[in-house]
N, C-alpha and C positions, 0 to 999 in steps of 0.2 A: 371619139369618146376619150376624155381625157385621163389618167390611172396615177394613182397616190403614188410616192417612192414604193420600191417595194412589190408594186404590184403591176402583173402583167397580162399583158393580153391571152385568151387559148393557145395562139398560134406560139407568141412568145414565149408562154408557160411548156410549152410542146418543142421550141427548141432550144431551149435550157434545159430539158429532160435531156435530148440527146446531148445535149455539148457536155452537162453531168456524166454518161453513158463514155462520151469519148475520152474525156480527164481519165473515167477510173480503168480503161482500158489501156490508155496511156503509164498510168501509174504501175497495171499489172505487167507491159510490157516494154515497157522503156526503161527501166532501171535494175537494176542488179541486189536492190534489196527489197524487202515484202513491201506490196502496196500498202498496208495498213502503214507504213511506215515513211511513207511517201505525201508528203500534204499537197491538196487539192492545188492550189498556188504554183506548187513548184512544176506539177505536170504540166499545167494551165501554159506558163510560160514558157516552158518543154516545147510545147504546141506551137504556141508564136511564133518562135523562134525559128523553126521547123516550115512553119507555113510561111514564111516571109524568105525561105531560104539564108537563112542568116544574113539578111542584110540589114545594119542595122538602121537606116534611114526607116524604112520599112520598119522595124519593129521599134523606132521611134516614132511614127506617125500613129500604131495600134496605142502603144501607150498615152502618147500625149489622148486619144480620143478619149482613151477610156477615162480618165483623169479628168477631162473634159465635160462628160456624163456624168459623171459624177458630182460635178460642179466646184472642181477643184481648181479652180480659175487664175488666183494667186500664183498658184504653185506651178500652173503653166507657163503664166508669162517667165516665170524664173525657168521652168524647165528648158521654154525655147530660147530665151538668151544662154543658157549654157552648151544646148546642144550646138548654137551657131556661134560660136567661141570658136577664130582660127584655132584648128591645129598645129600646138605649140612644139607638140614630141614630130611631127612630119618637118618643121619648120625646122628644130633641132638637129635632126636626124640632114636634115640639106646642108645646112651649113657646116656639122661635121663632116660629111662628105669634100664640101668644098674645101677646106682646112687640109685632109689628107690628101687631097689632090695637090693643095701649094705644096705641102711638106715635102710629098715625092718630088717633085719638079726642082725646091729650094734644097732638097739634098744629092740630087741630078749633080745641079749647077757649083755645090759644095765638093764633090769630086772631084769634077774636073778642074777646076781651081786647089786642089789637091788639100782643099778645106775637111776639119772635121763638121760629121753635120752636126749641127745644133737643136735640132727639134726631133722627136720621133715621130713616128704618127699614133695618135690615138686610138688607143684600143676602147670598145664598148659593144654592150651587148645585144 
């Protein structure tokens, strides 16, 4: 049987009541200020997050579906090309390493040539 947007099956209607049930229970105990205060969204994602164990790969694959469902199709193909965009800050983060490592070694070798050294190492955060 096929169902308009919007509309669900008993079973479905039955568990979107509890996953409603689990949000607002989520909201009364997962946060630190009143659930009325807490938007259904934010616990929702609470959830995910939680259930995927914070990994985001994982809680990249719930989102892209649901986006997906929805029929947000456009907006995926863009979502997965940026999710699969090297990691530039990992890629950063290597070469400053590699950088600090010459630096010690080029100011090793400025020592013992009773050189001052010329470079410091990079401090970041």
């Amino acid at each position: 049987m096929k169902y308009l947007p919007g509309e669900f099956s008993i079973r479905e209607k039955d568990i979107m009541d509890r996953l409603k049930s689990v949000v607002q229970d989520m909201k009364e105990l997962g946060y630190t200020i009143p659930a009325n205060q807490v938007k259904d969204t934010d616990a929702l994602g609470g959830l995910v997050s939680k259930f995927c164990k914070w990994n985001g790969d994982n809680i990249y694959e719930v989102s892209y579906r649901a986006f997906e469902d929805s029929n947000y199709h456009s907006f995926n193909r863009k979502f997965e090309k940026l999710w699969n965009e090297p990691d530039y800050e990992e890629q950063y983060n290597d070469l400053l390493n590699k950088y600090n490592e010459l630096t010690v070694k080029y100011n090793a070798a400025a020592e013992q040539a009773n050189m001052h050294p010329l470079v410091k190492e990079m401090e970041y955060e």
